[in-house]
C-alpha positions in Angstrom: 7.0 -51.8 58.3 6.0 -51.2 54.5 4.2 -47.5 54.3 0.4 -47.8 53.1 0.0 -47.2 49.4 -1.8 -44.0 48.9 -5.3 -44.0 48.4 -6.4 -42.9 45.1 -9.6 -40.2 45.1 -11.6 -40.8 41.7 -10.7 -38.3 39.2 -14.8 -38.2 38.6 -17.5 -40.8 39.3 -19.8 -40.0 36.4 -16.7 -39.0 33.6 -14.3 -41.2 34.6 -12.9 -44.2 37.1 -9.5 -45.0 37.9 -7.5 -48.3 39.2 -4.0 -48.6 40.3 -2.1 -51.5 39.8 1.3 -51.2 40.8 2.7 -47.6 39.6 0.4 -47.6 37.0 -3.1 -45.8 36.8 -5.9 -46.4 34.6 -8.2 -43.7 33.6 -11.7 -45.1 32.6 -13.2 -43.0 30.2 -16.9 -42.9 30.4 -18.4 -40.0 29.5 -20.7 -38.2 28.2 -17.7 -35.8 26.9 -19.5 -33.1 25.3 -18.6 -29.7 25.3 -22.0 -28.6 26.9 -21.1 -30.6 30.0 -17.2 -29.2 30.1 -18.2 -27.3 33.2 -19.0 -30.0 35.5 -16.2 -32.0 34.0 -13.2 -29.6 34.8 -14.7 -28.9 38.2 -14.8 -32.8 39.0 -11.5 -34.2 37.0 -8.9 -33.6 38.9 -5.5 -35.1 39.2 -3.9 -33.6 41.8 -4.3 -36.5 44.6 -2.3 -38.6 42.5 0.2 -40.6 44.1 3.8 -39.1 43.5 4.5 -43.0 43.0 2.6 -43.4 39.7 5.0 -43.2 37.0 2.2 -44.5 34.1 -1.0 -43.7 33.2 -3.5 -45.5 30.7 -6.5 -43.9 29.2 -8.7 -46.9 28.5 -11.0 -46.2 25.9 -12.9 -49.8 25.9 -16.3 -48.1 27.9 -16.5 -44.7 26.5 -19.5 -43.9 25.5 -20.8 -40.6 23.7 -18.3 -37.4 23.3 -17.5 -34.9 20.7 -14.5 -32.3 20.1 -14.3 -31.9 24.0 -12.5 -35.3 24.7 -9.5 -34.0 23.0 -9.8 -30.7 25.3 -9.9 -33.2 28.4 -7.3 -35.5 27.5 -4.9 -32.5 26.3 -5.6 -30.8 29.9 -4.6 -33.8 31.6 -1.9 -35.1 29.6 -0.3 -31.7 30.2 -0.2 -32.4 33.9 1.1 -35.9 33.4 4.0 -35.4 31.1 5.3 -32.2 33.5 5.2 -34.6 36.6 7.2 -37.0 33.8 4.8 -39.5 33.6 4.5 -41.9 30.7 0.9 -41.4 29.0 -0.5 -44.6 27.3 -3.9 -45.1 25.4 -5.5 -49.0 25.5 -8.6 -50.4 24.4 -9.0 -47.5 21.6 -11.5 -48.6 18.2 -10.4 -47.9 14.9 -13.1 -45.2 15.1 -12.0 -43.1 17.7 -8.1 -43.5 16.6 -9.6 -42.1 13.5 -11.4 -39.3 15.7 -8.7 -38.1 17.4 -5.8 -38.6 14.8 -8.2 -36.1 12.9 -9.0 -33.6 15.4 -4.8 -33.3 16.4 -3.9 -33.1 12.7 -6.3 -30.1 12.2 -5.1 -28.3 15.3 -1.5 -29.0 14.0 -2.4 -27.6 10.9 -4.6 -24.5 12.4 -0.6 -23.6 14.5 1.2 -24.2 11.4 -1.5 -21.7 9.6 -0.5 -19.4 12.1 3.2 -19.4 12.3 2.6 -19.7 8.7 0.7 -16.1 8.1 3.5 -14.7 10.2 6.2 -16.1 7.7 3.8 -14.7 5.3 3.7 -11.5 6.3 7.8 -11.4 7.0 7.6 -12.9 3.5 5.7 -10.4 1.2 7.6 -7.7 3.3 10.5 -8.7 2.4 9.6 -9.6 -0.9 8.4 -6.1 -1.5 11.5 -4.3 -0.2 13.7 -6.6 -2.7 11.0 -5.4 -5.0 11.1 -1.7 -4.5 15.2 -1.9 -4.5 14.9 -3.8 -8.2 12.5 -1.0 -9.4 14.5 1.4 -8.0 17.8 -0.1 -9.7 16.1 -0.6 -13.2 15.0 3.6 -13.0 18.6 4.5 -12.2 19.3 2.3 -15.7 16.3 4.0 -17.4 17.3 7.5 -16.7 20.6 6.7 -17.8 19.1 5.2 -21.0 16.9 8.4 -21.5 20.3 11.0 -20.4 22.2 8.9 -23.3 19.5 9.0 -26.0 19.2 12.7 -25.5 22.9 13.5 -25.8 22.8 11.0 -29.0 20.1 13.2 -30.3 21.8 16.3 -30.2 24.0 15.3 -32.9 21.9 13.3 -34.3 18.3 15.1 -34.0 16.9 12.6 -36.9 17.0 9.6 -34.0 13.8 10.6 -32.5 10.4 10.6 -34.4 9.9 14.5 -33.7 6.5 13.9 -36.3 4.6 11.9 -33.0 6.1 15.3 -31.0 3.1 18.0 -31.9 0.4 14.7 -31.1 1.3 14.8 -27.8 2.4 18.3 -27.1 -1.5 18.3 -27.8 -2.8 15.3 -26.7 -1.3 16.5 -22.8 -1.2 19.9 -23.3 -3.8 21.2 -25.3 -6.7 18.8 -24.2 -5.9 19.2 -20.5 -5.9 23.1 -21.1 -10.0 23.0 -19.9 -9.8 20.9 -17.0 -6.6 22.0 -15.2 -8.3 25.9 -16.1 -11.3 25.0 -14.1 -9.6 23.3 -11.6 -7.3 26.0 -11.0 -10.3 28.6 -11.5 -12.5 27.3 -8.3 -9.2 26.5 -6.2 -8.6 30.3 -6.7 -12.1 31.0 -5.9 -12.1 29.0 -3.0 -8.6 30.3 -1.6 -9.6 34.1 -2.2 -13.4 33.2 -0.4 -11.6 31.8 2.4 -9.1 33.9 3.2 -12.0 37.0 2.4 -13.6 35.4 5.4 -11.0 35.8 7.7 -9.2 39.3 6.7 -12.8 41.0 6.6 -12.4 40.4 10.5 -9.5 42.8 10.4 -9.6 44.9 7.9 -7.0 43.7 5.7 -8.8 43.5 2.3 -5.7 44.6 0.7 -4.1 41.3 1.7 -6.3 39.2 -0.1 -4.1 38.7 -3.4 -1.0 38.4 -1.8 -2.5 35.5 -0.7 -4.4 34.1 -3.4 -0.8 35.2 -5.7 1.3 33.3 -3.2 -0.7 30.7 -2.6 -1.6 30.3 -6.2 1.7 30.8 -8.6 3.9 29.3 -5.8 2.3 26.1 -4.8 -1.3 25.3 -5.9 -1.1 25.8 -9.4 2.0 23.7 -10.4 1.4 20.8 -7.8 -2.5 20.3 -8.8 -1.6 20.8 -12.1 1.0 18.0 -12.1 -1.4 15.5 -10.1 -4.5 16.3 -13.0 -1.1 15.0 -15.5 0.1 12.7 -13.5 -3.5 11.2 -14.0 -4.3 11.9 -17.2 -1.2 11.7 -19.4 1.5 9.8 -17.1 -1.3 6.9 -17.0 -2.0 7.4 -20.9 1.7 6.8 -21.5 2.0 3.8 -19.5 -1.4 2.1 -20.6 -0.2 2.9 -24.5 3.2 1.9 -24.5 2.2 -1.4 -22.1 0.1 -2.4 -25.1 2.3 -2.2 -27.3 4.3 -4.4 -25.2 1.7 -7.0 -24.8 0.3 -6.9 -28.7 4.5 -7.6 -29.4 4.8 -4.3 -31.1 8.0 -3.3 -29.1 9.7 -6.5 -30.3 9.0 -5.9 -33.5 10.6 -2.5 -33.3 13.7 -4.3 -31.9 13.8 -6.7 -34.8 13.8 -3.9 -37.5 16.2 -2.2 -35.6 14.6 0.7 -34.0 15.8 2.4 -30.8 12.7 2.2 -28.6 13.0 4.9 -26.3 14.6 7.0 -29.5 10.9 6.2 -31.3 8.7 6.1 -28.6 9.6 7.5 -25.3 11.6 10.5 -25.8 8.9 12.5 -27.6 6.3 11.4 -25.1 8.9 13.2 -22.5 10.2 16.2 -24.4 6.3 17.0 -25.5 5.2 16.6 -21.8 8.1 18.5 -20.4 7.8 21.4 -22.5 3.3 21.4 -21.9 3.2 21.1 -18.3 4.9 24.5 -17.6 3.0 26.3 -20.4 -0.7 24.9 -18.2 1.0 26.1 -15.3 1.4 29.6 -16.6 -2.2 29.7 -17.9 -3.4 28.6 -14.7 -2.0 30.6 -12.4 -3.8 34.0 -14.2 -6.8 31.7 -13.5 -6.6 30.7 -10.3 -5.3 34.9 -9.4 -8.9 35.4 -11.4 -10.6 33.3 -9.5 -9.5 34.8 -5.8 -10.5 38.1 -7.9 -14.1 36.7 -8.1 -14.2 35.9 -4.7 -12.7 39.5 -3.9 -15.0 41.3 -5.5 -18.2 39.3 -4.0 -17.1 39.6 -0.3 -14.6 42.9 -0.1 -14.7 46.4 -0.7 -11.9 46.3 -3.1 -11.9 47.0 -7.0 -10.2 45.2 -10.4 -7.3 47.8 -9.8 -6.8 47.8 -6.8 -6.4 43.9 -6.5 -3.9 43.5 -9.3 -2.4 46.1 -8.1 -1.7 44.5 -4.7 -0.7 41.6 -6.8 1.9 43.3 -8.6 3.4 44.6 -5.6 3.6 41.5 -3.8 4.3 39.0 -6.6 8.1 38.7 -7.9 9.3 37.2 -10.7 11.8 34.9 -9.1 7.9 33.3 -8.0 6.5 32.8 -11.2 9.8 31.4 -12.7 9.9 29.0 -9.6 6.3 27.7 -10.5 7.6 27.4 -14.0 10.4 25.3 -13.0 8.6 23.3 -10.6 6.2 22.6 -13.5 9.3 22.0 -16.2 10.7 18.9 -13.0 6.9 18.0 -12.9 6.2 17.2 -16.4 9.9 15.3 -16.6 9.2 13.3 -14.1 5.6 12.0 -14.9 6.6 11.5 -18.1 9.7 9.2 -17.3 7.3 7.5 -14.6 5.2 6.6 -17.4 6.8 5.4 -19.9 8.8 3.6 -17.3 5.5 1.5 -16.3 4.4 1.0 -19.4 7.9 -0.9 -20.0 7.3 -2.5 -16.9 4.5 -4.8 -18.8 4.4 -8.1 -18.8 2.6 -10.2 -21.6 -0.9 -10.2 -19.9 -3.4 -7.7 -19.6 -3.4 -7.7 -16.1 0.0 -6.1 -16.0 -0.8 -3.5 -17.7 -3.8 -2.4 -15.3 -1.3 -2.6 -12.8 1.5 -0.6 -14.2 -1.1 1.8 -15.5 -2.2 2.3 -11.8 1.4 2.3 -10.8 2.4 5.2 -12.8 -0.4 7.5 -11.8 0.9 6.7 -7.9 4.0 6.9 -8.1 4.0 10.1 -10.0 1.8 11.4 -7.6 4.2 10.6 -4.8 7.1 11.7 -6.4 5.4 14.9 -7.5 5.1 15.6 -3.9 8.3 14.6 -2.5 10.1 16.8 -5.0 7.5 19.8 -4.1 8.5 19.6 -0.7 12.4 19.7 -1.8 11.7 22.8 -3.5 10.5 24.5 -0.4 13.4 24.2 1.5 15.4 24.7 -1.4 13.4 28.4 -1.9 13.6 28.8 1.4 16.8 28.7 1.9 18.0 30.4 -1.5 15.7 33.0 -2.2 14.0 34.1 1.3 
């Protein structure tokens, strides 16, 4: 006795009608298939009393009538249930109109995954792309600082290689004209030091701490790092904006065609001028910013003129001025390089030159800092 072919339960009177014939099953599509009425189709499409015997199923398409975006969500749902149970999916009776429809829709949804595991290359990409980047930059300083190291050995014999007339232009543009700035800077970060640390030692009693700490505080740290950042800003971008365009006017090539060594004419006074003014602002500064934890002093403590400097002097060595100066001497050398660097950097647009111009002021920030923070272990562990 032949067993009784399964009975097969519509998948959903008002959505959808099925027939068997044979092992295959044909899915009516009806509709309406619109998003707004997904609720009552998921709860009412179902496949799961499908015979295990059905090994095809057709979606005929000849009486569907309206639907939106939704029909693709209901015929991915359930031809992700036929193709696990290994059942071949076929589509009959389809217009040219919804072919169109639905080759559409897929192609967008392909393309939406493709976006996706496309931003994630992207991302891999430009990181990658920025490391190689970094490494290059990295590589091409080494070569500039051995460029620079060899022009100023050349020099020394040769003192006539460098244009030492553009030297006292810039010794004044970066030293001279940044005097006021870095002085007031320097002046109310004094101020504001001495003020705070008034505040706290009034509690205790220890007014003759105060310029210990503003000196310390001042000569050691402060003075040379803010003083290098206020540079870095102003001259290590001026450098890179003016020799960038020079680049892009086509100046620098002309300077190879007559035969002149470019970092010989241009960079190495920019350096040596900047070198030599950054420790000279630092020096200045410091008696300001000591002045201005002075000011704040004498309007919060009971202590005098003498009896502050005098504090001062007691607490203060020389080995910490000459370590501010020295910071301050690494400082200017390194903005410097760091700009003219940039502004070498430039490509023939304008836009490059923005860039590098913003470059140079970061990085010199950043490396102003890194080699501040060397210095305090080196102190540390040399002179405490």
């Amino acid at each position: 006795m032949k067993n009784p072919t399964p009975k097969i339960e519509p998948l959903a009177i008002e959505y959808v009608s099925t027939e068997q014939i044979g092992s295959t099953l044909i899915i009516k599509l009806l509709g309406p298939f619109y998003i707004s009425h997904s609720v009552g189709i998921d709860e009412s499409c179902r496949c799961d009393s499908i015979s295990d015997g059905i090994t095809k199923v057709q979606f005929d398409f000849s009486n569907l009538g309206f639907y939106d975006s939704f029909l693709l969500v209901f015929l991915d749902e359930l031809e992700e249930k036929f193709l696990f149970r290994e059942i071949e999916i076929e589509y009959i009776n389809v217009s040219d109109t919804i072919k169109a429809f639905i080759s559409v829709q897929r192609t967008m949804d392909e393309n939406q995954i493709r976006r996706e595991h496309l931003t994630l290359y992207k991302f891999v990409e430009v990181f990658g792309n920025g490391i190689v980047d970094k490494y290059r930059e990295m590589r091409q300083m080494i070569e500039f600082l051995g460029v620079i190291f060899k022009t100023f050995v050349k020099s020394i014999i040769h003192p006539s290689l460098i244009r030492w007339k553009d030297f006292p232009n810039y010794f004044y543009t970066t030293g001279v004209n940044a005097l006021p700035i870095n002085v007031l800077i320097i002046l109310l970060l004094g101020f504001i030091t001495g003020w705070q640390g008034a505040i706290q030692l009034k509690q205790f009693g220890a007014d003759q701490f105060l310029a210990p700490l503003v000196g310390f505080s001042i000569i050691r740290e402060l003075s040379p790092i803010m003083v290098a950042i206020i540079v870095a800003g102003r001259s290590g971008s001026a450098f890179a904006a003016e020799i960038g365009t020079m680049k892009v006017s086509d100046e620098l090539d002309s300077l190879d065609t007559m035969g002149f060594n470019k970092i010989a004419f241009l960079v190495m006074p920019r350096i040596i001028a900047l070198t030599l003014a950054l420790p000279l602002l630092v020096l200045i500064c410091d008696l300001m910013g000591v002045v201005g934890g002075l000011i704040a002093g004498l309007s919060t403590l009971n202590i005098t003129i003498a009896s502050y400097f005098s504090a001062l002097g007691a607490s203060i060595r020389m080995i910490d001025v000459v370590y501010g100066v020295v910071k301050a001497f690494v400082f200017g050398f390194i903005i410097a390089i760091i700009g003219c660097f940039r502004g070498l950097q430039v490509t023939n647009n304008a836009e490059s030159v923005g860039k590098n111009t913003t470059g140079s002021v970061v990085s010199g920030i950043f490396m102003v800092i890194v080699i501040d923070a060397l210095f305090v272990v080196l102190y540390d562990k040399l002179f405490m």
